[in-house]
C-alpha positions, 0 to 999 in steps of 0.5 A: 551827262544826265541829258543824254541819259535821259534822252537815250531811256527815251530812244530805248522806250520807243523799241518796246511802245507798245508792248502794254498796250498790246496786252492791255488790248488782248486781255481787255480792251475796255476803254473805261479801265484804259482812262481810269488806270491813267486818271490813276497813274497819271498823278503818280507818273508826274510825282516819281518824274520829278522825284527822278530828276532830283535824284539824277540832279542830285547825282550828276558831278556836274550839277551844283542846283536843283531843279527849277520850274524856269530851267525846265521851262527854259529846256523846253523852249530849246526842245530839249526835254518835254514842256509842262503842256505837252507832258501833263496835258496834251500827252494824256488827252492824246492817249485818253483818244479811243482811237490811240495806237502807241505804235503811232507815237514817236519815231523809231527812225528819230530814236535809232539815229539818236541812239547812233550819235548819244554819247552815253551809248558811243562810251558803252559802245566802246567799253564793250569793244575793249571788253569791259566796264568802265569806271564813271568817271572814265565814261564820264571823260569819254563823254567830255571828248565825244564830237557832239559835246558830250550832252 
C-alpha cells in the first residue's frame, strides 16, 4: 500500500517538473545559486526521504520492521523505487549539468499510464464515483482486491 503511495506522488510530481525551475529561470538563472541551493538542499532531501519512510513504515498495518539498507538495495534491483547511486549520485550530477531542462526528466507517458493502473488512484477513483470518502481500512480491502495485487 506504502509502494503505491509512493509510486503514485512520484506519477503526480512529473505533471508539475517543472514548475520551480521555470520561476527559478525567470527571476534568476544563475547557475551559482542553482548548484548552491542544491549542495544546500541535497542533504536535507535525503534526511526528510529517510524520515518519511520510517513514518510511512511505520504506518503501514502491513509492515511489521524498519527500513533497512538491504531492503532498499534489494528494491532497487527489482526496479521498484530508486537505488542509492541513482538518488544520491547520478541524480544531483544530472541536474547540477548547466544545461538541465527538468522537463526532459521522467515520462509523462509512463506516469499517466501509472496512475491509470495505481491502486491507491483505482480506490479514489471509485470512492469519488459512490460520492464519498472511504474509511482506510475499506480502501485498504480495495486495494487487496485490485487486479494488479494491490502494491
Amino acid at each position: 500500500m506504502m509502494l503505491d503511495l509512493l509510486r503514485w506522488h512520484g506519477a503526480e510530481e512529473v505533471e508539475h517538473r517543472s514548475l520551480v525551475f521555470d520561476v527559478y529561470e525567470h527571476l534568476s538563472s544563475s547557475y551559482i545559486l542553482r548548484a548552491g541551493a542544491m549542495l544546500f538542499t541535497g542533504p536535507a532531501l535525503a534526511y526528510w526521504w529517510l524520515t518519511g519512510i520510517r513514518h510511512l513504515m511505520r504506518e503501514d498495518p502491513t509492515i511489521d520492521m524498519r527500513p533497512r539498507l538491504r531492503d532498499w538495495l534489494r528494491a532497487a534491483r527489482q526496479d521498484r523505487v530508486p537505488g542509492p547511486w541513482k538518488l544520491l549520485v547520478a541524480t544531483p550530477v544530472r541536474y547540477l549539468r548547466p544545461s538541465h531542462d527538468p522537463n526532459k526528466e521522467a515520462s509523462t507517458e509512463m506516469a499517466m499510464s501509472y496512475l491509470e493502473q495505481s491502486p491507491a488512484a483505482y480506490a479514489a477513483r471509485q470512492a469519488a464515483a459512490g460520492g464519498g470518502v472511504q474509511p482506510a481500512t475499506e480502501v485498504a480491502s480495495q486495494l487487496s482486491e485490485f487486479p494488479s495485487g494491490g502494491s
